[in-house]
OpenMM code with the backbone's topology and positions (N, CA, C; nanometers):
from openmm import Vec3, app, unit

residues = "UNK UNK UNK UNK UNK UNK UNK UNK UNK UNK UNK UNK UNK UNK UNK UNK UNK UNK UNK UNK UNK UNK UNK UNK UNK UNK UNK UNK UNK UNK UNK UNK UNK UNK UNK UNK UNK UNK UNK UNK UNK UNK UNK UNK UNK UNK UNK UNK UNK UNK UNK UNK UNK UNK UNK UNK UNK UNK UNK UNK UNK UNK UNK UNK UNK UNK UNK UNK UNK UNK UNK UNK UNK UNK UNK UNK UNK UNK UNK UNK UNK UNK UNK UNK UNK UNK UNK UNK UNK UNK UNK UNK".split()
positions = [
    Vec3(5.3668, 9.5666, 17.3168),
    Vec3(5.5059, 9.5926, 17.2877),
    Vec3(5.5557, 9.5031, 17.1740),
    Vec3(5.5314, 9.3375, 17.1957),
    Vec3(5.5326, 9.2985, 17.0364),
    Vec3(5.4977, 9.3120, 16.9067),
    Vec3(5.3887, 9.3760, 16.9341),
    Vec3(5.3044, 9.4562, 16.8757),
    Vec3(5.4163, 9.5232, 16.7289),
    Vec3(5.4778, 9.6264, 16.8077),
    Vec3(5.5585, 9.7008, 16.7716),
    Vec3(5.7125, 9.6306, 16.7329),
    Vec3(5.7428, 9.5557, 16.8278),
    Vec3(5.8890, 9.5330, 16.7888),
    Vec3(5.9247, 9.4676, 16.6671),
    Vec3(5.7669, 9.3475, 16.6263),
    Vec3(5.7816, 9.2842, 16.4909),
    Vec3(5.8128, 9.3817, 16.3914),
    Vec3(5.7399, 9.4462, 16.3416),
    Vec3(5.7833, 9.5398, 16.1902),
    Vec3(5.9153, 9.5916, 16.1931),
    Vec3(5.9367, 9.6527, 16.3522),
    Vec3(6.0829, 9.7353, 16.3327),
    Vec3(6.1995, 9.6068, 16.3136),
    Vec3(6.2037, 9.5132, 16.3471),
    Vec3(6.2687, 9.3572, 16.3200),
    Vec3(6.3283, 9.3620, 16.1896),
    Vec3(6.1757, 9.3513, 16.1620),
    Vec3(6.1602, 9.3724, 15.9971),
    Vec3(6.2171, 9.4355, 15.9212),
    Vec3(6.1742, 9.5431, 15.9650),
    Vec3(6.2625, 9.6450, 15.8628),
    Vec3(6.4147, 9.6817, 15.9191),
    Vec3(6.4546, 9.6222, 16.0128),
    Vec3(6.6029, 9.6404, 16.0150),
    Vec3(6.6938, 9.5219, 15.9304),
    Vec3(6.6040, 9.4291, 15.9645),
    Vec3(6.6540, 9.2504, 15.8873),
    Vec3(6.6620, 9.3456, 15.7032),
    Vec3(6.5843, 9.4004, 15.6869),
    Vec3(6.5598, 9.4410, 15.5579),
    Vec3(6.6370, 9.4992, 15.5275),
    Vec3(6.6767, 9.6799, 15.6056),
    Vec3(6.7936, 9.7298, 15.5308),
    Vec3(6.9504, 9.6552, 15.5692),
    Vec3(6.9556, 9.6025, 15.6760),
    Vec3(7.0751, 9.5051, 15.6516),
    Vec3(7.1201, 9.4316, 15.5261),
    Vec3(7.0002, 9.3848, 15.4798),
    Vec3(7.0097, 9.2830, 15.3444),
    Vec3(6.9760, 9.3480, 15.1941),
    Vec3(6.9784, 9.4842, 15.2173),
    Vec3(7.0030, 9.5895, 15.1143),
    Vec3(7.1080, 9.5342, 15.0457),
    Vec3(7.2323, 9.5314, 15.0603),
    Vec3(7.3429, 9.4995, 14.9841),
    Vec3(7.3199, 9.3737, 14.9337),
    Vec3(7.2496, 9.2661, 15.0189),
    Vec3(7.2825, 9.1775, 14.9089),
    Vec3(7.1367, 9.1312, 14.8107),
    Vec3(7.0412, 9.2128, 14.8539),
    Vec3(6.9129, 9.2230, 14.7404),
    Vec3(6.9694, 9.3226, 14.6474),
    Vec3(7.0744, 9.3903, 14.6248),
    Vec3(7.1141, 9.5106, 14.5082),
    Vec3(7.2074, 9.3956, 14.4416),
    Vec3(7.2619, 9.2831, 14.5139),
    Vec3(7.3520, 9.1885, 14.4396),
    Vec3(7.3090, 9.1154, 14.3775),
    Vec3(7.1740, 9.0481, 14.4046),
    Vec3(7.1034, 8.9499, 14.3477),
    Vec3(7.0184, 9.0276, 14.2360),
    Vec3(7.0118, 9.1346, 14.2934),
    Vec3(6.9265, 9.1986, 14.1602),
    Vec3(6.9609, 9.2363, 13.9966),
    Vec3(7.1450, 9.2705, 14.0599),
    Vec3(7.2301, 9.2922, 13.9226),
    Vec3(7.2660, 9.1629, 13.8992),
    Vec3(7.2582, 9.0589, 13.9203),
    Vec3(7.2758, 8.9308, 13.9005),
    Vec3(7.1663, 8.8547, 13.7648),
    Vec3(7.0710, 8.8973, 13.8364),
    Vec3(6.9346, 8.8423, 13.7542),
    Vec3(6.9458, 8.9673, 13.6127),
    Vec3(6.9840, 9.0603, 13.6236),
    Vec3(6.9852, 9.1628, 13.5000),
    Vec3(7.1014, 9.1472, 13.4196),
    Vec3(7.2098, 9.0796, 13.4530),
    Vec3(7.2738, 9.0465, 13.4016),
    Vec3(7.2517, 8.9302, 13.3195),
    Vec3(7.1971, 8.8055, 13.4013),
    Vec3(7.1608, 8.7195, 13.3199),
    Vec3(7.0612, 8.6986, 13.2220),
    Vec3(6.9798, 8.8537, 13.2497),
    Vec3(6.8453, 8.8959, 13.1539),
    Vec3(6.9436, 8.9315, 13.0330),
    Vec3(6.9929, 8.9871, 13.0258),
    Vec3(7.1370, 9.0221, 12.9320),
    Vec3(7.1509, 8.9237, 12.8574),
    Vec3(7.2233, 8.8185, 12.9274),
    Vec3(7.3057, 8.7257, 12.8234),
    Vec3(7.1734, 8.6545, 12.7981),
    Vec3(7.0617, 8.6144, 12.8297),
    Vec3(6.9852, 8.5275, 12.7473),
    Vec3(6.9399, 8.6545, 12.6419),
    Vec3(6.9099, 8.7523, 12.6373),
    Vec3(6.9198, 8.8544, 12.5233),
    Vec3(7.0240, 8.8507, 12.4285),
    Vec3(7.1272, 8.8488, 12.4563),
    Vec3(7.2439, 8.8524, 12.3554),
    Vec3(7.2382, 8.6789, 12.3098),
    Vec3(7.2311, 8.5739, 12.3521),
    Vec3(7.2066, 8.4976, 12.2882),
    Vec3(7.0916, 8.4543, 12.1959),
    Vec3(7.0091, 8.5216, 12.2191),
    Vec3(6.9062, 8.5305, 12.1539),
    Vec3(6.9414, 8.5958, 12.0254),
    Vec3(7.0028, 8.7301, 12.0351),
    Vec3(7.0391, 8.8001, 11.9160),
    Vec3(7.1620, 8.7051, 11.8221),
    Vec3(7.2384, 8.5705, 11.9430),
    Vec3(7.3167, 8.5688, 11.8271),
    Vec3(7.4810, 8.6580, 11.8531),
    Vec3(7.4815, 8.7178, 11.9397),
    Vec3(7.6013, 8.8313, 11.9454),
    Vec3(7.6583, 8.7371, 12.1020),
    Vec3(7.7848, 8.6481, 12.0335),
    Vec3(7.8688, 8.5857, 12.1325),
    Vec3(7.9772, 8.6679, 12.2146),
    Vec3(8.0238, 8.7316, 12.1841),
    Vec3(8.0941, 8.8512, 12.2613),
    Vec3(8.0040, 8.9220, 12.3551),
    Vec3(7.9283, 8.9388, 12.3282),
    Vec3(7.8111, 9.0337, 12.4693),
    Vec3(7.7790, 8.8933, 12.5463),
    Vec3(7.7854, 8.7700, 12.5078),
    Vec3(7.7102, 8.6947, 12.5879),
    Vec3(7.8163, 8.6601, 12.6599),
    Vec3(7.9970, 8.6587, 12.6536),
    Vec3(8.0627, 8.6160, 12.7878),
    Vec3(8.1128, 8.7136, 12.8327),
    Vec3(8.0904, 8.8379, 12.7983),
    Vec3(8.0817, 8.9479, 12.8619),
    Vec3(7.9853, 8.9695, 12.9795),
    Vec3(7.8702, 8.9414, 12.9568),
    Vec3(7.7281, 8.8812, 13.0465),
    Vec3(7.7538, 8.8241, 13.1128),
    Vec3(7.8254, 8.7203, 13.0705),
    Vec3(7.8259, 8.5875, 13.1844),
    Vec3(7.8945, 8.6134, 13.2747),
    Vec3(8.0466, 8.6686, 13.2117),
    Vec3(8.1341, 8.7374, 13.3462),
    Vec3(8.1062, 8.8203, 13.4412),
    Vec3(8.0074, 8.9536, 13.4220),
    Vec3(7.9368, 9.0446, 13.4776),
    Vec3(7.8816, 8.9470, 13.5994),
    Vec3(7.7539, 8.8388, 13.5170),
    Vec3(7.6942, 8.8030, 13.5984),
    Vec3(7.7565, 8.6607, 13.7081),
    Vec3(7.8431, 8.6402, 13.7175),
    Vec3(7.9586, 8.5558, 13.7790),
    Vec3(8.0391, 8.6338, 13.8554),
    Vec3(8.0736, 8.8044, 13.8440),
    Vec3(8.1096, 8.8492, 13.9076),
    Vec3(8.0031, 8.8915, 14.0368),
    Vec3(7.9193, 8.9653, 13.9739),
    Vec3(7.7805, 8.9576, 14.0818),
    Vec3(7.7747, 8.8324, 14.1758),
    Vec3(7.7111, 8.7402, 14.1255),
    Vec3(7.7381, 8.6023, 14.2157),
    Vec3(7.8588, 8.5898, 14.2876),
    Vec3(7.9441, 8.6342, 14.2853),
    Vec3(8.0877, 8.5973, 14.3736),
    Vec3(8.0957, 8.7124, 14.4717),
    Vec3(8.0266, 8.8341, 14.4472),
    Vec3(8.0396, 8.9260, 14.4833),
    Vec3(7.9257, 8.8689, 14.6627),
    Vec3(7.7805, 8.8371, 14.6182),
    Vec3(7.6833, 8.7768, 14.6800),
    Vec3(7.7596, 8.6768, 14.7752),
    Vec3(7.8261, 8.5649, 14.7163),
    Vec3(7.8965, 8.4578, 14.7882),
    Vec3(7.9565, 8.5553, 14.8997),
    Vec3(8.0689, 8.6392, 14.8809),
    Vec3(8.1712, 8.6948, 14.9647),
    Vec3(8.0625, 8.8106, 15.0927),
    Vec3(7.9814, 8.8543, 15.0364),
    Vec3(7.8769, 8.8848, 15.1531),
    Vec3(7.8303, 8.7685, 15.2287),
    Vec3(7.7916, 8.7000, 15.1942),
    Vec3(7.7404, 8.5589, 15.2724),
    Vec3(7.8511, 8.5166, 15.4349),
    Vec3(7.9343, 8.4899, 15.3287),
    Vec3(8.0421, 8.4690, 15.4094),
    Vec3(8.0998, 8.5350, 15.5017),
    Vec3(8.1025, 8.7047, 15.4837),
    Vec3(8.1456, 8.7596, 15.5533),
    Vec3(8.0369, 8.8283, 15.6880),
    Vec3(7.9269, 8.7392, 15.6397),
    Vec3(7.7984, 8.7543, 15.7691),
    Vec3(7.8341, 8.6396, 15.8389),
    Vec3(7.8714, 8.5475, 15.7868),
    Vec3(7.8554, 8.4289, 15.8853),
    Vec3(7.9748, 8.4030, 15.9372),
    Vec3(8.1053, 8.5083, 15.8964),
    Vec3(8.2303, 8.5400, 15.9423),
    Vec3(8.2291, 8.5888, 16.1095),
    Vec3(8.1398, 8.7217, 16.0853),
    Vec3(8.0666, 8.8273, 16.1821),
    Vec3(8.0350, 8.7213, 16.3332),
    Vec3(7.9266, 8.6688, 16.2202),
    Vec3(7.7991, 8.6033, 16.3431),
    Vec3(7.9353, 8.4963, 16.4151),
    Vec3(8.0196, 8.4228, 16.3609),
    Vec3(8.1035, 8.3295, 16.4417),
    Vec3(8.1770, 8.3820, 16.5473),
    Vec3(8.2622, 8.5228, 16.5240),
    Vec3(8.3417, 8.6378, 16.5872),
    Vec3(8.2289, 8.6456, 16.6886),
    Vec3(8.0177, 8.6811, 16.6897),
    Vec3(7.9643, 8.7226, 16.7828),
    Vec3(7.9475, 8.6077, 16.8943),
    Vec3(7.9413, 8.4862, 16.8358),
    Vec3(7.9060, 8.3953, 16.9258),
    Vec3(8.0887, 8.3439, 16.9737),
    Vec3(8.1568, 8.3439, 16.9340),
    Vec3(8.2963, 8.2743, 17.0149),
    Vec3(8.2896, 8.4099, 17.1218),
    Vec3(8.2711, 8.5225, 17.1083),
    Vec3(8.2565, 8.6114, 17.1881),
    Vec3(8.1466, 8.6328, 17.3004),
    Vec3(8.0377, 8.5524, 17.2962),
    Vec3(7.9616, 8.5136, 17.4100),
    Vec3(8.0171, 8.4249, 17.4945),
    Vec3(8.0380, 8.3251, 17.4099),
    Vec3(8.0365, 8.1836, 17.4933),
    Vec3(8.1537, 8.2104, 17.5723),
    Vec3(8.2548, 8.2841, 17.5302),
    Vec3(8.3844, 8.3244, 17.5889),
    Vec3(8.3436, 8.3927, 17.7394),
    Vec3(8.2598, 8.4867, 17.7014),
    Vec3(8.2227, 8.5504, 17.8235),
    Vec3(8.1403, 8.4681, 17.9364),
    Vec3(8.1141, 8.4178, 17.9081),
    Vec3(7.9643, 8.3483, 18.0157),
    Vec3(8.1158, 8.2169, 18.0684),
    Vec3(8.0779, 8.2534, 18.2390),
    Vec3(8.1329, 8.1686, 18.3083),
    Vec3(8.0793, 8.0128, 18.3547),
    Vec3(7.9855, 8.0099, 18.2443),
    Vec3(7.9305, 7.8357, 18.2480),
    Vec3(8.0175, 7.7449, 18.1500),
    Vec3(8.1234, 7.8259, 18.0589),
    Vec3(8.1209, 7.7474, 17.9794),
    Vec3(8.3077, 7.7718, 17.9823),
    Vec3(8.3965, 7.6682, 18.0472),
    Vec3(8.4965, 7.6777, 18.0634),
    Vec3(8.6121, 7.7092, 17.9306),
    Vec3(8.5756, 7.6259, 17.8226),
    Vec3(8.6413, 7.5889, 17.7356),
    Vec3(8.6549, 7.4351, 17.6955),
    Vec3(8.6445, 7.3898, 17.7664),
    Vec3(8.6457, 7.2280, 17.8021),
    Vec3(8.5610, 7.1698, 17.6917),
    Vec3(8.6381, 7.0298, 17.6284),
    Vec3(8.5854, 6.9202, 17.5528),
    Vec3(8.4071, 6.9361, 17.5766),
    Vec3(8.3648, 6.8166, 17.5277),
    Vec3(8.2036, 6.7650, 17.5772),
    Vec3(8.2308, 6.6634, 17.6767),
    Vec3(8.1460, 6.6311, 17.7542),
    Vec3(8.1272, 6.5493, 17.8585),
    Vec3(8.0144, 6.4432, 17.8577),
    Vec3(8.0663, 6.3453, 17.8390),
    Vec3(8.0243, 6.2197, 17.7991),
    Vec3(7.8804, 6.1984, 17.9263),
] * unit.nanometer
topology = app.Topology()
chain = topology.addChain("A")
for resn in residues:
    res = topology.addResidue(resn, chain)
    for name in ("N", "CA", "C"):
        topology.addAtom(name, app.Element.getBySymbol(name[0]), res)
């Protein structure tokens, strides 16, 4: 049965993180860009580039965040439920 459950893991971890491998990807092509346009010399395409690729990156950041937004909402929502865990400070 583990057998099996690893790959499907896998490939769910995978298309989950579709969105943000399509972010990182226009990220890196963007910045393939501006080291091209600087290369040519053409300063207008290159903070044009840069912005593109700064928008990408912010774009990446705000996914990040909004997983680990998720995952906080899933776990205050366990611990909430389970009657071991009152609410209460730590205990020395």
């Amino acid at each position: 049965m583990k057998n099996r459950l690893k790959p499907l893991v896998g490939l769910l971890v995978g298309a989950a993180l579709l969105p943000l491998q399509f972010a990182l990807t226009l990220f890196h092509f963007r910045m393939g860009r501006a080291k091209a346009a600087r290369a040519r010399g053409d300063k207008g395409a290159i903070s044009i580039e840069l912005a593109l690729a700064i928008i990408a990156l912010v774009a990446v950041a705000g996914m990040v965040v909004l997983a680990l937004y998720g995952l906080k909402t899933k776990v205050v929502e366990k611990v909430n439920q389970d009657p071991k865990y009152d609410g209460g400070g730590a205990t020395p």
